[in-house]
C-alpha positions as CSV (number, residue, x, y, z in Angstrom):
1,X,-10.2,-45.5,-14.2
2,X,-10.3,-43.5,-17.4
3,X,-12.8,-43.8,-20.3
4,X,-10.3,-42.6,-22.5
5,X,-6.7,-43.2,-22.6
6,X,-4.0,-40.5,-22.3
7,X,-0.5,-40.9,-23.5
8,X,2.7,-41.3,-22.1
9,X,5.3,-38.9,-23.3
10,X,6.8,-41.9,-25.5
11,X,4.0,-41.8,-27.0
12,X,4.1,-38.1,-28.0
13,X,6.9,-38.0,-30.3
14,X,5.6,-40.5,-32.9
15,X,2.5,-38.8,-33.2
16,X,3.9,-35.6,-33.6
17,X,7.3,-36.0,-35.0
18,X,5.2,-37.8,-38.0
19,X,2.6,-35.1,-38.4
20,X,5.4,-32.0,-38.2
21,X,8.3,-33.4,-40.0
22,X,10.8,-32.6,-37.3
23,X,12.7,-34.6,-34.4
24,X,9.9,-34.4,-31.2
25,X,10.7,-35.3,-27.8
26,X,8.6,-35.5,-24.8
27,X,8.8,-35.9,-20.9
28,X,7.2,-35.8,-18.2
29,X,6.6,-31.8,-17.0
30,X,4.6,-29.6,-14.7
31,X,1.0,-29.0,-15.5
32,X,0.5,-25.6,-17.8
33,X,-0.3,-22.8,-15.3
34,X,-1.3,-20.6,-18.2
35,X,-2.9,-21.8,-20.1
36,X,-2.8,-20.5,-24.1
37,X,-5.2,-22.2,-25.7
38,X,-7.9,-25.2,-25.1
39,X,-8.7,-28.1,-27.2
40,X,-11.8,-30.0,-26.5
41,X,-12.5,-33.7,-28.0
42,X,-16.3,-34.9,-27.8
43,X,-18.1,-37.9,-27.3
44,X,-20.5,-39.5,-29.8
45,X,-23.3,-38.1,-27.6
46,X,-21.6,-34.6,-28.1
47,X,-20.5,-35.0,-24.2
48,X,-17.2,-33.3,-23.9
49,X,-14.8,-36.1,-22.8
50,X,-11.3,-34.7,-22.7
51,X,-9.5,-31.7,-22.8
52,X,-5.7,-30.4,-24.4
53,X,-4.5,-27.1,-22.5
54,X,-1.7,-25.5,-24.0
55,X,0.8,-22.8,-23.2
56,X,1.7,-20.3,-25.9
57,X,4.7,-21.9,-26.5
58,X,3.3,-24.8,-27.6
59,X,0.4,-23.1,-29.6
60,X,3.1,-21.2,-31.6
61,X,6.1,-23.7,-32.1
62,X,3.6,-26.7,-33.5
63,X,1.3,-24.5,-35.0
64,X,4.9,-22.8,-37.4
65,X,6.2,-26.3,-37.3
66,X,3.3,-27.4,-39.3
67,X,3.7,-25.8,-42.2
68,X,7.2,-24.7,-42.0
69,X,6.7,-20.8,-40.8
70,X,10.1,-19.7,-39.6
71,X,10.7,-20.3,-35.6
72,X,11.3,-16.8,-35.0
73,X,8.2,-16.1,-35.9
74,X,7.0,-18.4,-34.0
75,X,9.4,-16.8,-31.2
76,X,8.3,-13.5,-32.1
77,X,4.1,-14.3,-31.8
78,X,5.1,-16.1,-28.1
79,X,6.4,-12.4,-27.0
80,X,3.8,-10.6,-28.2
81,X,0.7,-13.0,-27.0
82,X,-0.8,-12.7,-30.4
83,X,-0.7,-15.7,-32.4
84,X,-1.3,-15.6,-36.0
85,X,-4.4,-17.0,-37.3
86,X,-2.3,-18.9,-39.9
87,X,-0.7,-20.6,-36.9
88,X,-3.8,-21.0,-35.1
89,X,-5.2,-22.4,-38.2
90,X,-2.2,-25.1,-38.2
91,X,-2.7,-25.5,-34.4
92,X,-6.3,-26.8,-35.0
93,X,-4.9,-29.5,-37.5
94,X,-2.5,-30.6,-35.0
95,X,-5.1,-31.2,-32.4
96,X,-6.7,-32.9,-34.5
97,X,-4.6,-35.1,-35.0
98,X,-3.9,-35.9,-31.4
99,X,-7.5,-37.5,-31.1
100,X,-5.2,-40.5,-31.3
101,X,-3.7,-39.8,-27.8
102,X,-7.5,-40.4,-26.5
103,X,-8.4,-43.3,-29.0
104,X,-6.3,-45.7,-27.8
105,X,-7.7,-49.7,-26.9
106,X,-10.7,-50.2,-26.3
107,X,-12.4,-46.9,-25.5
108,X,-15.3,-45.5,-26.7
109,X,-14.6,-43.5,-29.9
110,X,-14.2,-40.0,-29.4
111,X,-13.7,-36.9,-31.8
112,X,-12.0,-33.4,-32.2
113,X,-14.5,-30.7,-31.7
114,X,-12.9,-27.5,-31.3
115,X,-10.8,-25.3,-29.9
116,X,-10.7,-21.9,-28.1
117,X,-7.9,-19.6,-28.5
118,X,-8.8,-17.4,-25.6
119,X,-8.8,-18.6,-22.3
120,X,-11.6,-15.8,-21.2
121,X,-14.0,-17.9,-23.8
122,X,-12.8,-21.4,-22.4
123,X,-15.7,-23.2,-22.4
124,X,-17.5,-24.1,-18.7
125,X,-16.1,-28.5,-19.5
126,X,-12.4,-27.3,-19.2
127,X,-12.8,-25.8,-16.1
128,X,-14.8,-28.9,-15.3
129,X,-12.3,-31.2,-16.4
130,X,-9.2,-29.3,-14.9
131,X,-10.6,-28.8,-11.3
132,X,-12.0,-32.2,-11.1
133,X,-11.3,-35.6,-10.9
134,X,-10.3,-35.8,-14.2
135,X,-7.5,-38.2,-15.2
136,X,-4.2,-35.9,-16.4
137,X,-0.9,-36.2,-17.7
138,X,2.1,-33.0,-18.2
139,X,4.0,-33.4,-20.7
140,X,7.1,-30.8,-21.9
141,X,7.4,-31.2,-25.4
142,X,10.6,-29.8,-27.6
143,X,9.6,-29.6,-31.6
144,X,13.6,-29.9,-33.2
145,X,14.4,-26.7,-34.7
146,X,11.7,-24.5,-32.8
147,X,11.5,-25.1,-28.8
148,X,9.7,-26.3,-25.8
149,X,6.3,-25.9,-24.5
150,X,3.8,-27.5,-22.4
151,X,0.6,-29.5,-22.8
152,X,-1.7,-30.9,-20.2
153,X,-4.3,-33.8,-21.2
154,X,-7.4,-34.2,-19.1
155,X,-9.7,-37.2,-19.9
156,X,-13.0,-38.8,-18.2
């Protein structure tokens, strides 16, 4: 079992539907492959305790979605591979915010720490975490008015 929690994809859609303004839905999907960009959420010993992998989908249509930059933008960025750093900005907010995926019963608390928009400087706990025997859940996540992507949660 899990020291953290990790959602179900009805979970997703409050969580993110309130912090973007915009209909969310989630499912169940396939892990991300490619992984875009890493969040990592800490313990209060400063252990790493769960990971958010995203594909550049995600990373672009939640990070816009935020604070309302145009989809094809967002569109445009996920061509190119080069997301804005006002995007990536927004994209740390929103992970932030999804400490509350992990935070759930009785768990110990754990916290946001930071996130790694290259997968080359990944840190060595998300490898850890993904090729382990780390808890997961996939979920394919469509933000209303800008598109799908992926995430894949990993928690201890």
């Amino acid at each position: 079992m899990s020291v953290y929690s990790l959602p179900k994809p009805d979970d997703v859609p409050k969580v993110l539907g309130t912090l973007l303004n915009k209909p969310v839905t989630a499912a169940q999907g396939q892990a991300v492959s490619s992984p875009s960009v890493a969040a990592t959420y800490i313990d209060q010993q400063g252990g790493v305790g769960a990971v958010c992998l995203v594909d550049a989908s995600f990373a672009a249509y939640a990070g816009a979605a935020l604070t309302m930059i145009p989809s094809d933008v967002a569109a445009s960025e996920i061509k190119t591979g080069q997301l804005s750093s006002e995007i990536l900005e927004n994209l740390q907010e929103v992970f932030n915010v999804m400490v509350a995926f992990f935070n759930q019963g009785k768990v110990p608390h754990i916290r946001f720490a930071d996130m790694h928009a290259t997968p080359a400087d990944f840190p060595a706990e998300v490898e850890t975490l993904r090729n382990g025997d780390a808890q997961h859940t996939d979920i394919e996540i469509t933000i209303g008015g800008y598109g799908a992507g992926t995430m894949t949660l990993y928690s201890l």
